[in-house]
N, C-alpha and C positions, 0 to 999 in steps of 0.2 A: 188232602187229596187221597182217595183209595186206590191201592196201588191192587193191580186185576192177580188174583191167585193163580191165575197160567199164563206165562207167555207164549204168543205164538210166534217160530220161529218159521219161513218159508225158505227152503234152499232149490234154489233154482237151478243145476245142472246135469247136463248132458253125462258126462263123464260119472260112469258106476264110482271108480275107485276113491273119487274126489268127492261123491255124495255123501259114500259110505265112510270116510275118513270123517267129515263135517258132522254127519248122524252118531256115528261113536262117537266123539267126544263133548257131543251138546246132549244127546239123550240121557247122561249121568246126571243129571237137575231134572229134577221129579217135576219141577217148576215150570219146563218147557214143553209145548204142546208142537213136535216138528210134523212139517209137511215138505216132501221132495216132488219135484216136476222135472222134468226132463225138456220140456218147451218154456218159450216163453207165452205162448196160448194157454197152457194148461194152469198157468197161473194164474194170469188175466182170468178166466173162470172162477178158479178161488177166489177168486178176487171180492167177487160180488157175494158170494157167502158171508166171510168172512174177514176182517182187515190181521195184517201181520202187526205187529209190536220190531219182528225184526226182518230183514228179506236178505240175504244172501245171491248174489246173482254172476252166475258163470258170465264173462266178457263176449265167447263164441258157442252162442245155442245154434242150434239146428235150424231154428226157424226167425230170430232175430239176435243183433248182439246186446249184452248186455246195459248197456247205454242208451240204445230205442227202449229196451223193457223197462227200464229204469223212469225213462222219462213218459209213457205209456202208464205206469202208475202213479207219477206226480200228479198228471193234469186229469187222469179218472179218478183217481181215491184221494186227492188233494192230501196227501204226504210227503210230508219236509222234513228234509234230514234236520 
């Protein structure tokens, strides 16, 4: 199995200080390709570009809680934990 030379990481929250906490300490792996959204829309969008390898997702977005977003990308990009 060949394992992909970058992982994509997507973190999904509303909250600056909790983004930026998340983004500092995963951006140190040269290995990881991170992507921040503020909505759970703005994901969904990425979505269709791209699949994550990892997804990070805030519980209280702005526009849905984390648990709709979650299962919003189960049954669109057929992803299993």
């Amino acid at each position: 199995m060949n394992e992909p030379s970058v992982y994509r990481i997507f973190i999904v929250e509303d909250d600056p200080w909790y983004a930026e906490i998340l983004t500092y300490h995963l951006s140190s792996n040269p290995d990881y390709e991170l992507y921040r959204f503020t909505t759970g829309k703005d994901c969904l969008k990425q979505l269709r570009k791209a699949l994550p390898h990892l997804i990070t997702i805030d519980y209280s977005l702005p526009d849905t809680n984390g648990g709709n977003c979650f299962d919003v990308f189960t049954n669109k990009c057929l992803i299993h934990p």
